[in-house]
N, C-alpha and C positions, 0 to 999 in steps of 0.2 A: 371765554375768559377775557376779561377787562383787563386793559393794561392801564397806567399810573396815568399815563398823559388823559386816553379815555375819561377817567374817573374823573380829572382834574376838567376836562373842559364839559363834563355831563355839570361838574358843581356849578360851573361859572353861568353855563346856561342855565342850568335853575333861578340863580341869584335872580336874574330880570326876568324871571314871568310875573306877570303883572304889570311890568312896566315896560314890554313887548308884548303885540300882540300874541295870540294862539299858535298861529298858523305860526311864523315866523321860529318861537321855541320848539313848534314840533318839528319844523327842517332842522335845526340846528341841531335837537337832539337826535332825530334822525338818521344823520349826518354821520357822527361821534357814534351811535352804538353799530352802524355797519362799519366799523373800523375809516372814517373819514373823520377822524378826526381833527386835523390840518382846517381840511376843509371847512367844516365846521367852526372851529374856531376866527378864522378868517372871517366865516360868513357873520358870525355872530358879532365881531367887532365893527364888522363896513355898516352892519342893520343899526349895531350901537348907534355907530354916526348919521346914518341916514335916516332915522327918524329923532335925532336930535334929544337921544338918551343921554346925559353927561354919567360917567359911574361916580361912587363918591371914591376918596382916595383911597380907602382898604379896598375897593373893588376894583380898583387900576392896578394896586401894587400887586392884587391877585393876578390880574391879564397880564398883567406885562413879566410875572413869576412862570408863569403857566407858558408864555411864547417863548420865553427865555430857554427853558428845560426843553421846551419842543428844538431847539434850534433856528425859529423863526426870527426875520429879520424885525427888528424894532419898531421899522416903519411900516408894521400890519397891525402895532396898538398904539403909536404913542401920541396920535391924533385925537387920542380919546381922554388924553389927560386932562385931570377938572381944573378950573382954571386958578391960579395962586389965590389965596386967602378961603378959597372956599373949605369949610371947616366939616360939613357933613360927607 
């Protein structure tokens, strides 16, 4: 059985396939359905940054909704903030 966080960070890693490669979404979704979802999440925001994904602003306010609820500190998404004026 899937718990709430689970669900919430299998959606977020949905969101960027396509805009991460293969391999990378199936660790992170990997991750998240063996109950690593922590992990997971982490892994998937540091990938964010390291290949130079910006999310748009409903997909931050999702990450950073989703770490919030998990109890994670701030400074595991909020690196990934898109930059002021960008409107997409």
């Amino acid at each position: 059985m899937q718990n709430p966080h689970q669900i919430s960070v299998l959606q977020i890693i949905a969101q960027f396939k396509g805009r991460l490669d293969d391999e990378t979404v199936h660790d992170c979704r990997d991750m998240a359905e063996d109950g690593e979802w922590g992990i997971a999440f982490e892994k998937l925001c540091d990938d964010l940054f390291e290949f130079d994904i910006v999310p748009t602003q409903a997909e931050y306010d999702v990450i950073a909704l989703i770490g919030k609820r998990m109890g994670m500190s701030p400074e595991t998404w909020i690196f990934l903030a898109p930059p002021p004026g960008r409107l997409s």
